[in-house]
C-alpha positions in Angstrom: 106.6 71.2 94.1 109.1 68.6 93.0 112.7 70.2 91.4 115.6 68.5 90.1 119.0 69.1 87.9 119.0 67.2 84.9 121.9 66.7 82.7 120.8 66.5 79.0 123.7 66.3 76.4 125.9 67.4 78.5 124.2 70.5 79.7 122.7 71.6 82.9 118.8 72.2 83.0 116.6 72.6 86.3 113.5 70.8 86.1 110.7 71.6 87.9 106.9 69.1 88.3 104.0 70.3 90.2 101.4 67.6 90.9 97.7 68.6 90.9 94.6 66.1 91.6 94.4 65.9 88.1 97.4 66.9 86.4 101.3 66.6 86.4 102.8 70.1 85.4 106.1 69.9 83.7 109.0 72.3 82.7 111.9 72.5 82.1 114.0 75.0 82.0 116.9 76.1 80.1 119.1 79.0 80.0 117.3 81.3 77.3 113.8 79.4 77.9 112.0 76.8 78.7 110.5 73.5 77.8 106.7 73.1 79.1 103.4 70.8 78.8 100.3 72.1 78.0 98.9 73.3 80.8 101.0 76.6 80.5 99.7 79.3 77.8 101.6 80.8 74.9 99.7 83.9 75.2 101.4 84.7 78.5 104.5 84.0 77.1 104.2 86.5 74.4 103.4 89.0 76.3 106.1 88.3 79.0 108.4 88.3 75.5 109.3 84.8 77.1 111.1 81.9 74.9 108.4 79.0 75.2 108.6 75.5 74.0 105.3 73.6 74.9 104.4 69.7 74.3 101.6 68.3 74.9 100.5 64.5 76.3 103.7 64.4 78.4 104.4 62.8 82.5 107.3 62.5 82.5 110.8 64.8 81.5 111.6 61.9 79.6 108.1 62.4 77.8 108.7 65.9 77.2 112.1 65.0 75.4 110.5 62.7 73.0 107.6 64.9 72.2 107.0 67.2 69.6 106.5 70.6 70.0 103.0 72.0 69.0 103.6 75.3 70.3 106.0 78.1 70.5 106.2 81.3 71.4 107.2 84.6 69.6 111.0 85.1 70.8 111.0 80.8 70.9 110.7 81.3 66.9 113.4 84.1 67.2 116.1 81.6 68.8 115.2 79.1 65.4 112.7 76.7 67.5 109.8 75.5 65.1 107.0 73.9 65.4 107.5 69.8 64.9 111.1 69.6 66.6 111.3 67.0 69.8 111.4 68.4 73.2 115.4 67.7 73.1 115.9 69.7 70.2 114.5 72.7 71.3 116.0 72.8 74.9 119.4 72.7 72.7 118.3 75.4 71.1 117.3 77.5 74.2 120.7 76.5 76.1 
């Protein structure tokens, strides 16, 4: 596992990439939440009442910035993250 500190509009985030044989996993993560790819599930996050921002077709953190969001969870929606929003937009909203 590979973690770095990004600075993204002048905040702090910690970032965080796992590399598989077949797969990069991404997140990163915020204060309230955190930003994700696909390979993490939604369902999980609603159960853990976890603010989740996924985006999907991403390798990069710079991917995940420009990407829209396709999925969010239940207390993401609560913090005023919606579907459609880039990656950066909804890491503003969970820091």
């Amino acid at each position: 596992m590979n973690s770095t500190n990004l600075e993204i509009d002048n905040k702090p985030y910690s970032a965080h990439l796992i590399e598989t044989s077949k797969a990069k996993i991404l997140m990163i993560q915020a204060s309230d939440g955190f930003l994700a790819c696909g390979y993490f599930d939604i369902e999980t996050a609603n159960k853990l009442n976890e603010a989740v921002a996924i985006v999907t077709g991403v390798s990069t953190y710079e991917d995940m910035l420009t990407a829209k969001v396709v999925k969010i969870s239940k207390s993401a929606q609560e913090k005023g993250l919606t579907l459609g929003i880039t990656g950066k937009e909804a890491l503003n909203l969970l820091n």
